[in-house]
C-alpha positions as CSV (number, residue, x, y, z in Angstrom):
1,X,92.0,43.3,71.7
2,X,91.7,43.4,67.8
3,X,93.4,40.2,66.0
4,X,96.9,41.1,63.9
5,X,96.2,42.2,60.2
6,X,98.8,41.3,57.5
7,X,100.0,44.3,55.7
8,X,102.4,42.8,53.3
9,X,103.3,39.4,52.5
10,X,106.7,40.0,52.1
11,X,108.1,36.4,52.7
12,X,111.3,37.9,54.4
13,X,114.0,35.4,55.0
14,X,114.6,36.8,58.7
15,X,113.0,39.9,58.8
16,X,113.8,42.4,61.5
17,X,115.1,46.0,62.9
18,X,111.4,47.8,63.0
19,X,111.9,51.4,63.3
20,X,109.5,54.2,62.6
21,X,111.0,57.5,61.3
22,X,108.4,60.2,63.3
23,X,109.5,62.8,60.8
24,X,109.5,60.8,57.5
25,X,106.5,59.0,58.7
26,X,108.6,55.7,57.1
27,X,108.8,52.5,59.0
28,X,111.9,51.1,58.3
29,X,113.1,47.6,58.7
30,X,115.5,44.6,57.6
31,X,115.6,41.4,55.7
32,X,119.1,40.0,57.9
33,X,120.1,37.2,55.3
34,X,117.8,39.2,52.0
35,X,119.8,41.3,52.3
36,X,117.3,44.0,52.1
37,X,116.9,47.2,53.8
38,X,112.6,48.0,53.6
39,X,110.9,51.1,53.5
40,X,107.1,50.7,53.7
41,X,104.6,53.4,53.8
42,X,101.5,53.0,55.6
43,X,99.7,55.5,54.0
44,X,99.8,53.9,50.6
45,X,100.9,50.2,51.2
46,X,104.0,50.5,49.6
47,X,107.4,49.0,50.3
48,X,110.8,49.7,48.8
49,X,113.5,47.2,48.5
50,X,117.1,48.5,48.9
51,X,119.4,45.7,48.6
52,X,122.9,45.9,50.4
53,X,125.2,43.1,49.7
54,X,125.8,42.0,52.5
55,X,123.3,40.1,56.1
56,X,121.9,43.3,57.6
57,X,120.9,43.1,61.3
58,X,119.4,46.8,61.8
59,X,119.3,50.2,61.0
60,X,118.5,53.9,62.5
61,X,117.5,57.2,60.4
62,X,120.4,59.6,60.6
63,X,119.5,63.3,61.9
64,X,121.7,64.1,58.6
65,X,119.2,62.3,56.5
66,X,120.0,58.5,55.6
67,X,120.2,55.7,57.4
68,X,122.9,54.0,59.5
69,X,123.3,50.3,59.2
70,X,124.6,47.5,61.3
71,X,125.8,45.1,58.5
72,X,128.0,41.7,58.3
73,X,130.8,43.4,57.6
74,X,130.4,46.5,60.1
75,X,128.3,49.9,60.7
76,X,127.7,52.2,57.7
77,X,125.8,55.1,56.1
78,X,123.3,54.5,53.5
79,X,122.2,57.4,51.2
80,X,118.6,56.4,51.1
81,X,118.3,57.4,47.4
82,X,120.9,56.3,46.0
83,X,121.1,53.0,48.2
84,X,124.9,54.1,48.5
85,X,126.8,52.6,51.0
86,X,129.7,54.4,53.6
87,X,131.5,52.1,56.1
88,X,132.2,53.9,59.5
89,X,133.6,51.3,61.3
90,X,134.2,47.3,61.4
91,X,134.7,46.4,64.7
92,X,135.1,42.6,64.5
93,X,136.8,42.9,61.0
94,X,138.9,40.0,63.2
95,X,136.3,37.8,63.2
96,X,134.6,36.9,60.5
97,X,132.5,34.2,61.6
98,X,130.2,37.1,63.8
99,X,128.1,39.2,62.0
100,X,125.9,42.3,63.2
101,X,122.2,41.8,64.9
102,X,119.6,43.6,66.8
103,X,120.4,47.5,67.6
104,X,118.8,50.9,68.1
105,X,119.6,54.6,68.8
106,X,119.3,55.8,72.5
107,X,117.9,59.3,73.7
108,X,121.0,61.1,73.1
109,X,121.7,59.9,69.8
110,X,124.2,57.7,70.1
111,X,123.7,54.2,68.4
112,X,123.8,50.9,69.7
113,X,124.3,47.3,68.0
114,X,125.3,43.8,69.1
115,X,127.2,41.0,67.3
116,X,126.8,37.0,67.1
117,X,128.5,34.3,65.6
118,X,126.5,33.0,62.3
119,X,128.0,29.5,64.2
120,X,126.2,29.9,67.2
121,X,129.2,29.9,69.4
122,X,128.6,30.5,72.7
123,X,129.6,34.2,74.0
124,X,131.0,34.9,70.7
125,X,129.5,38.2,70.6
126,X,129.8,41.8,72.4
127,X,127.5,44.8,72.3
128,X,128.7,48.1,71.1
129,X,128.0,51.9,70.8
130,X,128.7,54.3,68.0
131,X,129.1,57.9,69.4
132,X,127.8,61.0,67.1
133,X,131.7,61.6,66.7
134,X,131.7,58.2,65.2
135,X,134.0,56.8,68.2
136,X,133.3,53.0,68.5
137,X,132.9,51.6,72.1
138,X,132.8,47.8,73.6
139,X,129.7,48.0,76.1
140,X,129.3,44.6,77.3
141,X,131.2,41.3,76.0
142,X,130.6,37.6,75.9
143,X,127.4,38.1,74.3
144,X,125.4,34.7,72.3
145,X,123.2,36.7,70.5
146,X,122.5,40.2,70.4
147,X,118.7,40.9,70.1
148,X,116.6,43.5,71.8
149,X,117.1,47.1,73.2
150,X,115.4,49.9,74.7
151,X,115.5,53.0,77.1
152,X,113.0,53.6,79.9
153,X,111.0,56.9,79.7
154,X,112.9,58.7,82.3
155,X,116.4,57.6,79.8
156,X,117.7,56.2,83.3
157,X,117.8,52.2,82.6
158,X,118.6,50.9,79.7
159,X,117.0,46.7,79.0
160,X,118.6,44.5,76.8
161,X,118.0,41.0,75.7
162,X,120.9,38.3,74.9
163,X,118.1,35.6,73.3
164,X,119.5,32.5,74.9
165,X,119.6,33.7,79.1
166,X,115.4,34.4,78.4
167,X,116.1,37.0,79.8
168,X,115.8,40.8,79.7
169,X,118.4,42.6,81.6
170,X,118.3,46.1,83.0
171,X,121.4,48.5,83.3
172,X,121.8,51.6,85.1
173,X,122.2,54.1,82.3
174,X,123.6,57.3,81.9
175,X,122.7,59.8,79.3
176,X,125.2,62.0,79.4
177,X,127.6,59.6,78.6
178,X,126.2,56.5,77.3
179,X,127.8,54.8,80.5
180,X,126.1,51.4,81.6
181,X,126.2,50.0,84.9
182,X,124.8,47.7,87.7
183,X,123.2,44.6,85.4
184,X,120.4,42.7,86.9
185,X,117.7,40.6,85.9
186,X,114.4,42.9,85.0
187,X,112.4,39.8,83.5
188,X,112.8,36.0,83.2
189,X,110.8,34.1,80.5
190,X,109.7,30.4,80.6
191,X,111.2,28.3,78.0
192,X,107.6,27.3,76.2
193,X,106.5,31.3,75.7
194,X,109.6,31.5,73.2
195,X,112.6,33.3,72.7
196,X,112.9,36.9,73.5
197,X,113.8,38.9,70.3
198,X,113.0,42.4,69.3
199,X,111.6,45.3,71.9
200,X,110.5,48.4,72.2
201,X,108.2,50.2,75.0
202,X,105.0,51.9,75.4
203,X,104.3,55.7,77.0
204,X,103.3,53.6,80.1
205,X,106.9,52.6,80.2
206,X,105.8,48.9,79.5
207,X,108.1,46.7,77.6
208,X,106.9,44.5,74.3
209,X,108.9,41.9,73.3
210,X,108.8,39.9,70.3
211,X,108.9,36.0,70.6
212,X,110.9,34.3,68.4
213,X,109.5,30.3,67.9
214,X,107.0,31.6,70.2
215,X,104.0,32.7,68.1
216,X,103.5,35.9,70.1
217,X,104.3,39.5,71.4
218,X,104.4,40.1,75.0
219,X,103.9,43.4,77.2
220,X,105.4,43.2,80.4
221,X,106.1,45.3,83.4
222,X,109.8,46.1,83.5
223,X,109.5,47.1,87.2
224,X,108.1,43.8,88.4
225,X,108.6,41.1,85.6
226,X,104.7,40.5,85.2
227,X,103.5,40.1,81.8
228,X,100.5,41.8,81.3
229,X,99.3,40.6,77.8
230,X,100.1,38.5,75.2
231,X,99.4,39.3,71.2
232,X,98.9,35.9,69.0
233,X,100.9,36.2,65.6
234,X,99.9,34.0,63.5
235,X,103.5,33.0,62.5
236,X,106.2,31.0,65.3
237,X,109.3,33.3,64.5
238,X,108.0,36.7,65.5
239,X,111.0,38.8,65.5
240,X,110.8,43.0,66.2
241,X,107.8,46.0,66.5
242,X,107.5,49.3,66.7
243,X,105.0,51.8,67.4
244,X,104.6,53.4,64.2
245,X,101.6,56.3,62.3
246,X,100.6,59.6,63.4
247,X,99.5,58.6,66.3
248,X,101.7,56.1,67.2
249,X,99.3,53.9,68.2
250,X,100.0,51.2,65.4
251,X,102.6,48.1,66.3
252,X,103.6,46.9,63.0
253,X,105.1,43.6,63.6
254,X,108.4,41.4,62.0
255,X,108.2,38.3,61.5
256,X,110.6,35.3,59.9
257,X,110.2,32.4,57.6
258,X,111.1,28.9,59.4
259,X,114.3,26.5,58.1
260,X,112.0,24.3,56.2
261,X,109.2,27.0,55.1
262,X,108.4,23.9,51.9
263,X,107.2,22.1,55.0
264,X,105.8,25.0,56.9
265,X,104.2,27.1,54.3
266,X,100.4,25.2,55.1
267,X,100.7,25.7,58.6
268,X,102.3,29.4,58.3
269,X,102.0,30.7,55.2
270,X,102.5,34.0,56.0
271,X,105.8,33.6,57.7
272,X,108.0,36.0,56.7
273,X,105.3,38.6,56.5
274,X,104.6,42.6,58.1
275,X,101.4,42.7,60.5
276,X,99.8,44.9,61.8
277,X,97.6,45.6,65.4
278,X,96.3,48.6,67.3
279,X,96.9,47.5,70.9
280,X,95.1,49.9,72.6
281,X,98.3,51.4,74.0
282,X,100.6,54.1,72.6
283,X,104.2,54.1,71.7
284,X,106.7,57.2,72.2
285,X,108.8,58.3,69.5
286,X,112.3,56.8,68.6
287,X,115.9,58.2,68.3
288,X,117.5,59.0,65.2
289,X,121.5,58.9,65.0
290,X,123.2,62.1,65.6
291,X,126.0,61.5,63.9
């Protein structure tokens, strides 16, 4: 397998929230505590830098045009041109030591984002689902921190990753209403691979996950736990993908700088930076928010 190419040095505080835009051929993606919301195009190498005010954990395209954001202070439009910002809801308005994370849009439309506490208190956080009628729902409480998410190819399970358990955990799933069910363990990761983070999945219906302090992206097999191969990143806090280009056979990875990046800039000086890497495996296409 082909080594990861850095695409753009960007430095990003925490970056994070990959998504690729199929019809805007746009990967999109975050710096949390930059405040930035990043539009790069891989055609040209550019990257625009919206800022928003406020930590941003993730963000979807909007079927309506836009962008919807999970931000410190709740879930809002952005009008992309304007960088204009709409507040939909604030959920934990009644806590406001928790701030928004990791999150993505699911087949039917609907969009999903988790919460932690910026004190790293202990099941301070829940996971929640904005409807296209812009309802607000509590999935699954008692959440440390909100990372990961993704839908199998048949839309039937739906995994999700609560960094500290090092675990990712499948639901039952139903489309038709967003309903989640039956938890169980799909995968258990050993405390020296790293933290799971980010994820997305393959048209194999393999999962990759991004491993934070761990140096690495993984692909495993959801169905049986095995990992099946391992990416080096040259860069410990590897954070979120996505299967991005025409063919979407491009993972363009996230990455994050470290506490101390003074003392770690020798050793990683790249942390913080957009790579690149054709795996030899394709992605599917993402959701945009139908609301």
């Amino acid at each position: 397998m082909a080594e990861v190419e850095l695409v753009l040095d960007a430095h990003a505080v925490l970056g994070e929230g990959a998504a690729w835009s199929v019809e805007r051929q746009r990967l999109y993606w975050v710096d949390i505590f930059g405040r930035m919301v990043h539009v790069y195009n891989p055609v040209d190498g550019s990257d625009r830098a919206i800022p928003v005010g406020q930590a941003i954990g993730t963000l979807a395209p909007r079927q309506k045009g836009g962008l919807v954001l999970a931000l410190k202070a709740g879930i809002y439009f952005m009008d992309e041109t304007s960088g204009g910002l709409e507040q939909v809801c604030a959920p934990e308005s009644h806590l406001p030591n928790n701030r928004f994370n990791d999150g993505k849009c699911d087949p039917a439309g609907r969009f999903w984002a988790g919460t932690m506490s910026d004190k790293s208190e202990s099941g301070a956080g829940a996971l929640y689902r904005l409807d296209a009628d812009l309802s607000v729902h509590k999935m699954v409480d008692h959440i440390t921190t909100s990372n990961g998410m993704i839908w199998s190819l048949d839309a039937r399970t739906m995994y999700y990753i609560d960094t500290p358990t090092r675990t990712v955990w499948a639901f039952d799933y139903d489309n038709a209403t967003g309903a989640l069910s039956r938890r169980r363990a799909a995968i258990t990761i050993p405390k020296e691979e790293g933290g799971p983070d980010g994820m997305t999945i393959d048209a194999e219906g393999m999962l990759w996950v991004a491993m934070w302090e761990g140096w690495q992206v993984n692909r495993y097999n959801p169905l049986t736990g095995q990992k099946l191969a391992s990416i080096p990143v040259p860069v410990a806090r590897v954070t979120s993908m996505a299967f991005s280009g025409p063919d979407l056979d491009t993972l363009y990875i996230t990455t994050a700088q470290m506490k101390d990046p003074d003392a770690e800039r020798e050793r990683q000086p790249h942390a913080g930076g957009l790579f690149k890497i054709k795996p030899g495996v394709r992605g599917v296409p993402g959701f945009s928010f139908a609301g």
